[in-house]
PAKOL-297491 format. One record per residue (C-alpha): chain; x, y, z. Coordinates in Angstrom, 1 decimal. Example, Ala and Ser with C-alpha at 12.3 -4.5 7.8 and 13.67 -1.06 7.14 Angstrom:
ATOM   ch        X        Y        Z
ATOM    A     12.3     -4.5      7.8
ATOM    A     13.7     -1.1      7.1
END
This chain:
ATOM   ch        X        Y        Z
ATOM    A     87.1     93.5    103.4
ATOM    A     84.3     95.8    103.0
ATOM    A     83.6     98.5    105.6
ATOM    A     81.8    101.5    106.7
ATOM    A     83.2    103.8    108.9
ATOM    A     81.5    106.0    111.4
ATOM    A     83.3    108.6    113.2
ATOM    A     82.9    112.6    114.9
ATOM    A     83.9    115.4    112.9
ATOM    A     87.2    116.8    115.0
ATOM    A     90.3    115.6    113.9
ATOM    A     91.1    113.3    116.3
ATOM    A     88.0    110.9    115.6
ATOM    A     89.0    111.4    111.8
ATOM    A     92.7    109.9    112.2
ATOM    A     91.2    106.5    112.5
ATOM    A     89.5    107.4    109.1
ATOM    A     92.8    108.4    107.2
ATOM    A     94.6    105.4    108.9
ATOM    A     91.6    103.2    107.6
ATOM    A     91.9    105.2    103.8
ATOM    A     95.2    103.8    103.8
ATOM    A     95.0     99.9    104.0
ATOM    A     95.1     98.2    101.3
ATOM    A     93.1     95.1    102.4
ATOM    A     90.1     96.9    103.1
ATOM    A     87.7     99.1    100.8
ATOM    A     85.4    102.0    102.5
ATOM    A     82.0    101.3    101.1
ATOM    A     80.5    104.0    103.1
ATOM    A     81.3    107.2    105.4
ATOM    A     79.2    108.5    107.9
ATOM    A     80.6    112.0    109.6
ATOM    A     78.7    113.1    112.7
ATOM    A     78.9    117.0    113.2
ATOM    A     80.3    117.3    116.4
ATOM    A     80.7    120.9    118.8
ATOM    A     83.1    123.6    118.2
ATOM    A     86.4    122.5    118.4
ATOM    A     87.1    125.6    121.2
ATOM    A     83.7    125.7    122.5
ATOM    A     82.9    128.5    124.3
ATOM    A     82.0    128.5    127.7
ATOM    A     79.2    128.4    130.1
ATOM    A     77.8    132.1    130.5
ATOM    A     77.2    131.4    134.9
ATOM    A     80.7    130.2    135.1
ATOM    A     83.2    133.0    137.0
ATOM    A     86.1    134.6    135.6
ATOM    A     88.7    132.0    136.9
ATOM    A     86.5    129.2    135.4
ATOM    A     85.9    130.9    132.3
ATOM    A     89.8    131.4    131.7
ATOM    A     90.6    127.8    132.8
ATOM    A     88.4    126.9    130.3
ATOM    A     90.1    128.7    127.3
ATOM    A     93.3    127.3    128.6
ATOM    A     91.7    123.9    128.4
ATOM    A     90.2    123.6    124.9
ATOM    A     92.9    126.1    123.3
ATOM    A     95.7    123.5    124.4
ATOM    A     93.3    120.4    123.3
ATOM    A     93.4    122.1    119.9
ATOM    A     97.2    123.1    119.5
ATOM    A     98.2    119.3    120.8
ATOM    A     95.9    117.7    118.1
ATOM    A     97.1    120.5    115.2
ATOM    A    100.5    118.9    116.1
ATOM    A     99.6    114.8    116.6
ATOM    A     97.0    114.9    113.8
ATOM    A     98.7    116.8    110.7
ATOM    A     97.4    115.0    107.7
ATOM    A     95.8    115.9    104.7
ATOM    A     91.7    115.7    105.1
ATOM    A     91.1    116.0    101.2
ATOM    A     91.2    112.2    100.6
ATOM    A     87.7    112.5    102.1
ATOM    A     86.5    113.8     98.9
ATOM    A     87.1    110.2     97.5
ATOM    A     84.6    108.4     99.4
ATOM    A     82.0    108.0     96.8
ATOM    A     79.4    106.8     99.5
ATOM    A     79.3    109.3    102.4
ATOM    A     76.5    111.1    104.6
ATOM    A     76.9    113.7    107.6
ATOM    A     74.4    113.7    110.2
ATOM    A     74.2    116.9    112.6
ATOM    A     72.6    115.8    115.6
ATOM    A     71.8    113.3    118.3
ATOM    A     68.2    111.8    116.6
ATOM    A     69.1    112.3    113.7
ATOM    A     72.2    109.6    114.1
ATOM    A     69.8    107.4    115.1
ATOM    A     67.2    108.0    112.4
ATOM    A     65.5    106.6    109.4
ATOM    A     68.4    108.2    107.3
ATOM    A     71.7    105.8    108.7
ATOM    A     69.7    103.5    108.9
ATOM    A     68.8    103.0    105.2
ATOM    A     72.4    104.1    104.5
ATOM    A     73.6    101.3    106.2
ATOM    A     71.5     98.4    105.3
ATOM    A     72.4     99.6    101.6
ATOM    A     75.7     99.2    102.5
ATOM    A     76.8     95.0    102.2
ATOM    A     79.8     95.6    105.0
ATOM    A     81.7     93.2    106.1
ATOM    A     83.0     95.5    109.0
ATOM    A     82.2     98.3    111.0
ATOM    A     84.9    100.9    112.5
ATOM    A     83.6    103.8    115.1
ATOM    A     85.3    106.4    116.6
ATOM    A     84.0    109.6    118.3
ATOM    A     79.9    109.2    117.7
ATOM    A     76.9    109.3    119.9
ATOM    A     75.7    105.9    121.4
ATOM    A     74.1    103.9    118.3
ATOM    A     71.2    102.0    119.5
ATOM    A     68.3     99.8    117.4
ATOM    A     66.9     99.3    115.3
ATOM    A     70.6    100.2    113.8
ATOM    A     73.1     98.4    116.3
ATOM    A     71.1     95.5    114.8
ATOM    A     71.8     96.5    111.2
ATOM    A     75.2     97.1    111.2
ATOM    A     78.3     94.0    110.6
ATOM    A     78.9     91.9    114.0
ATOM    A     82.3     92.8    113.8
ATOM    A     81.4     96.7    114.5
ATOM    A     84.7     97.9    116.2
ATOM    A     85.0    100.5    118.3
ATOM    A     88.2    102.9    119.0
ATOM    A     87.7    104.0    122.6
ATOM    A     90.1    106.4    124.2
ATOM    A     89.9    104.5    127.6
ATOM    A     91.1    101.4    128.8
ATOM    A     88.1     99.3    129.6
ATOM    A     87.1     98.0    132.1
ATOM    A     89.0    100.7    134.1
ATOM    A     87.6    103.8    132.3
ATOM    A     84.2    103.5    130.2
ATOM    A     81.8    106.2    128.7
ATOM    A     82.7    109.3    128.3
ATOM    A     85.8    111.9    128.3
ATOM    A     87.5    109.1    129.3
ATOM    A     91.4    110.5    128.1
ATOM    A     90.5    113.2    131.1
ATOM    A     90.0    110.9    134.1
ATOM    A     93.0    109.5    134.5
ATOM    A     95.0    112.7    135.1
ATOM    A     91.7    114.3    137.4
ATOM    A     92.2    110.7    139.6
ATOM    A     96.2    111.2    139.1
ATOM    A     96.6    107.9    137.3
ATOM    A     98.3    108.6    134.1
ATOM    A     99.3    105.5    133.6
ATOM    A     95.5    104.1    133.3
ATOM    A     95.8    106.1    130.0
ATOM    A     95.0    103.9    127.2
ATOM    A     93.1    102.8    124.2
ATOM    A     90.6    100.3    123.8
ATOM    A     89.4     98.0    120.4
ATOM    A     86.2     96.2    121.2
ATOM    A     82.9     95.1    119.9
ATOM    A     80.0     97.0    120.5
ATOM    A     76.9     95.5    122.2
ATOM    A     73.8     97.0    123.5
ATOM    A     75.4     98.1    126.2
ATOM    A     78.0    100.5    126.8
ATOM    A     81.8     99.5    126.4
ATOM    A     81.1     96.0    127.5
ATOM    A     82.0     94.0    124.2
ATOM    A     84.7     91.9    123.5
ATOM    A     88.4     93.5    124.0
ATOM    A     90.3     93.1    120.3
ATOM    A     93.6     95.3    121.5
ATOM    A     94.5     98.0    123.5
ATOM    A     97.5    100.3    123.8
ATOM    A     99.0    102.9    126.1
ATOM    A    101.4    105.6    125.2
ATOM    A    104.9    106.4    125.9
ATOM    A    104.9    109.0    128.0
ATOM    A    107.5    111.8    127.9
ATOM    A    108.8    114.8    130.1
ATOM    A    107.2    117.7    129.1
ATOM    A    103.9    116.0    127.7
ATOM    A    100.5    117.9    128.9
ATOM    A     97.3    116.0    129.3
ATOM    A     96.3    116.6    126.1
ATOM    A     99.7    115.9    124.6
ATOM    A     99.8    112.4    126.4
ATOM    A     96.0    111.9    125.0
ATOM    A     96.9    112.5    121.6
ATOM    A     99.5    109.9    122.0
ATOM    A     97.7    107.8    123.1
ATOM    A     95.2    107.5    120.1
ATOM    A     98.1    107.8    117.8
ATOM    A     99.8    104.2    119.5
ATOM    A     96.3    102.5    119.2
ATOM    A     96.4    104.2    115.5
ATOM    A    100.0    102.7    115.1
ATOM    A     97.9     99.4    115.7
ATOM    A     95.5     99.5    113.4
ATOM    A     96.6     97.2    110.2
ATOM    A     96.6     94.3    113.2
ATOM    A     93.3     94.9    114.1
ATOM    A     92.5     94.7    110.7
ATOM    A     94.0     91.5    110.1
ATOM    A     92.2     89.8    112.7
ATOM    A     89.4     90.7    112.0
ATOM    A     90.0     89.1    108.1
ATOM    A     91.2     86.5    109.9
ATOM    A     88.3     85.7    112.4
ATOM    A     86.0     86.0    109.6
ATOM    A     87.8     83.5    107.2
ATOM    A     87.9     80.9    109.9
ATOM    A     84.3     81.8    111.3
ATOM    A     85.5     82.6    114.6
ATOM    A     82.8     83.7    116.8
ATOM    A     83.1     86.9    119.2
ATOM    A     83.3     86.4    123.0
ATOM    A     81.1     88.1    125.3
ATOM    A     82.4     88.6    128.6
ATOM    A     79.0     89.5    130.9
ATOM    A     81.7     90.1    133.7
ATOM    A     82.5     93.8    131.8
ATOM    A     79.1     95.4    132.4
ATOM    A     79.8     95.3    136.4
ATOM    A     83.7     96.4    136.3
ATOM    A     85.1     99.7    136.2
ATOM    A     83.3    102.9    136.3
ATOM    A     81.1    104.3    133.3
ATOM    A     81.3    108.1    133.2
ATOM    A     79.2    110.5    132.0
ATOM    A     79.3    113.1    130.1
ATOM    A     77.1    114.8    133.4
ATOM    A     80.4    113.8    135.3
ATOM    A     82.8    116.3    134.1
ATOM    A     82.5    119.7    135.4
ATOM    A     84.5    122.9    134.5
ATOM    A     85.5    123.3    138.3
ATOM    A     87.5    119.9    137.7
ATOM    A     90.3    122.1    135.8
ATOM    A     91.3    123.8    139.0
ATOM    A     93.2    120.5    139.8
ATOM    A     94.9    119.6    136.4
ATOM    A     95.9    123.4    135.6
ATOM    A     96.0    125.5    138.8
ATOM    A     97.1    122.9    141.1
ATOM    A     98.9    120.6    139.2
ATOM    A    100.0    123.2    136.5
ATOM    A     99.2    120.4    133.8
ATOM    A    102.6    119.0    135.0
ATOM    A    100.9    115.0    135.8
ATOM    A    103.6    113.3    133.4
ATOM    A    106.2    114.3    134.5
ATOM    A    105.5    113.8    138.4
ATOM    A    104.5    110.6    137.4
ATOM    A    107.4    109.8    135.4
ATOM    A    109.3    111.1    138.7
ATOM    A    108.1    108.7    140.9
ATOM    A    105.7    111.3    142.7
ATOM    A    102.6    110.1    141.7
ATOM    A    101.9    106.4    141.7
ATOM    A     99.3    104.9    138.9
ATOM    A     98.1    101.1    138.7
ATOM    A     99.7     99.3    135.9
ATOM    A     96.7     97.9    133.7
ATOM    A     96.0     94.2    132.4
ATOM    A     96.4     94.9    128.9
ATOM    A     94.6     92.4    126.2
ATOM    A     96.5     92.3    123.0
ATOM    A     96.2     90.7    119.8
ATOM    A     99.3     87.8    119.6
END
């Protein structure tokens, strides 16, 4: 199976890239990176002190969780013959993917970590363009969605979704989803990197369906119920005064009250491939 992959620049959207590199049934006609922020960005200038300091805490332990859950060799990368990196929002969108991709004859699509694609190139790429999510849809769509379920104290909402994109957002049909095991002693970003990594784990199945579907000319499912369930966040929505609760009030310790019975989370419907 032919396929292009498009993913974000950190090394958490490139995992799905390596895990990709590494089948054997499928061959990676073209890579298209988008240059994503700073890894520790820095903050706001009209935040406080407090804020300011939450924030380092924040991104510095996003980074040292993914330098331990994503150790793996990026130099493959310099194998993909057919590659472009694209450095901002309209220019994702522009004349230059687009031509990349219609010279591209994919049979499959895989996304992770990139801007919202929309046409004249969501019509140009494969109908089997499959997103990686790091949200369990419907419960948690849009954005920074491996953050809301330990600001609404639901840890076990954390998850990963597969699905189809469509013109709208997170609303196509659900391929597989995971959720992590959780441990004592995991932080929020520790349980997020987990989390990708089990959908990760998953990966070659996806895969194989989707060889499958296509040998037997199975059509994908819409389900016009997703566009009205769950909430769809924003990236508008998350606001650096949020960190008070996970790290001064909680003290990033959500797992493990959760895995003691002090916080209660809702068990998700998961869809998986059988």
């Amino acid at each position: 199976m032919k396929v292009i992959v498009i993913t974000g620049s950190h090394p958490r959207n490139l995992s799905i890239l390596n895990k990709l590199y590494q089948n054997n049934k499928i061959e990676i006609t073209g890579f298209i990176m988008f240059k994503r922020e700073e890894i520790i960005p820095k903050p706001n200038n009209n935040l406080d002190e407090k804020l300011k300091k939450l924030w380092e805490i924040h991104f510095k332990k996003r980074h040292e969780s993914e330098k331990k859950y994503y150790d793996f060799d990026l130099d493959f990368i310099k194998n993909l013959k057919n590659q472009i990196i694209i450095n901002d929002n309209k220019e994702f969108n522009g004349l230059e993917v687009l031509n990349f991709i219609k010279s591209n004859d994919a049979d499959a699509c895989f996304i992770q970590g990139c801007p919202l694609i929309k046409d004249p190139i969501l019509s140009a790429l494969p109908s089997y363009t499959i997103n990686l999510h790091l949200g369990l849809i419907p419960y948690y769509k849009g954005s920074i969605t491996a953050f809301w379920p330990f600001y609404y104290l639901e840890p076990g909402m954390l998850g990963t979704t597969y699905h189809i994109i469509d013109k709208y957002v997170d609303t196509g049909e659900i391929i597989h989803q995971n959720v992590p095991t959780l441990d004592y002693g995991d932080t929020m970003h520790d349980a997020s990197c987990k989390s990708l990594l089990s959908a990760l784990n998953d990966i070659d199945l996806v895969v194989d369906e989707i060889i499958d579907r296509q040998k037997n000319n199975i059509k994908i499912t819409k389900d016009y119920t997703l566009k009205n369930k769950g909430r769809l966040f924003k990236k508008s929505d998350w606001k650096p005064q949020m960190l008070i609760k996970i790290y001064s009030e909680y003290k990033d310790n959500i797992v493990d009250l959760f895995l003691n019975g002090k916080i209660n989370s809702e068990t998700p419907n998961l869809i998986k491939i059988k």
